[in-house]
N, C-alpha and C positions, 0 to 999 in steps of 0.2 A: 748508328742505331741508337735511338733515344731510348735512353731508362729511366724510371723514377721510383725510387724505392722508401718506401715508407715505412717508419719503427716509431715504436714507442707507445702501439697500445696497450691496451690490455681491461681487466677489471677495476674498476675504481667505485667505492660509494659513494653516495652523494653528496654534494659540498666539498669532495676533493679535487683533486688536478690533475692531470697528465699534460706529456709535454711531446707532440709528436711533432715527429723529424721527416725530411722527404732528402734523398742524396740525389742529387740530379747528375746526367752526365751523356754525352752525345749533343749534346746542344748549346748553341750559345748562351749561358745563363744568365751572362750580365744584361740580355740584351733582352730576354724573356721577362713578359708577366707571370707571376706564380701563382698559383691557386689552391684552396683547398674548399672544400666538396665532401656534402655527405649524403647517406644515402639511408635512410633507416626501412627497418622492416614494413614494407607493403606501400609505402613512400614512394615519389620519384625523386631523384637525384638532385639535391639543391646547391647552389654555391655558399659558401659560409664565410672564408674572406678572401681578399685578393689581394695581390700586391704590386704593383708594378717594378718597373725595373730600376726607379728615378726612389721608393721607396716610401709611396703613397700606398694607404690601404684603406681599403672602405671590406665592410663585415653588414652579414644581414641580423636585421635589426633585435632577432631573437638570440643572439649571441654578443652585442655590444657591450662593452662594459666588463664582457667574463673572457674574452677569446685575444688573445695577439698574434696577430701575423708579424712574422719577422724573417730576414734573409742574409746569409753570409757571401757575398758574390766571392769572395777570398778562397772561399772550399764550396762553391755549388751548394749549399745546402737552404732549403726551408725551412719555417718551423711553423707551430700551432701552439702557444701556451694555454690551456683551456682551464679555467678556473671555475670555482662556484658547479661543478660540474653538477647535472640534475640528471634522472631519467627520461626525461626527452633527450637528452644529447646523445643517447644509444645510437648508434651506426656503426656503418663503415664509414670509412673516411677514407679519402683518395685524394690524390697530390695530383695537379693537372699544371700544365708547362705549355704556356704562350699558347689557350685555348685548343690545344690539338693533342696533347698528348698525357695518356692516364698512366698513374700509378696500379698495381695491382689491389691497392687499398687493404686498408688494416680497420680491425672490429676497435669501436670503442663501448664498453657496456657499465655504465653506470646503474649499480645494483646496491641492496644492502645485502 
């Protein structure tokens, strides 16, 4: 059974950072592309960066510059370093494994 469990959102103002985390487990990880995905209010579901499994990433274009995808194949785990954070980067956010499989997704809400 695949899991994907995601941490480390929460509230943040603007121009701060958060750092979320996905623990992956039931799936070959080393062998998976990883993703993260978000999803804001009244929005459809966009990808925001990807990574593959060799540890290429490519990011949509409204997030370059501020967002790193990164991966520990050592301990299964994703991450998202999200900087410069603004008010549009409010979502959920959801950790997705080799195109098929979703995390339960975690809010990120950049407020003052």
């Amino acid at each position: 059974q695949v899991q994907l469990v995601e941490s480390g959102g929460g509230l943040v103002q603007p121009g701060g950072s958060l750092r979320l985390s996905c623990a992956a487990s039931g799936i070959i990880f080393s062998f998976s592309t990883m993703a993260w995905y978000r999803q804001a209010p009244g929005k459809e579901r966009e990808l925001v960066a990807r990574i593959t499994n060799g540890g290429s990433a490519n990011y949509v274009d409204s997030v370059k510059g501020r967002f790193t995808i990164s991966r520990d194949n050592a301990k299964d785990m994703v991450y998202l370093q999200m900087n410069n954070l603004g008010p549009e980067d409010t979502a959920v956010y959801y950790c997705n494994a080799a195109g098929r499989y979703w995390g339960q997704g975690i809010l990120v809400t950049v407020s003052e």
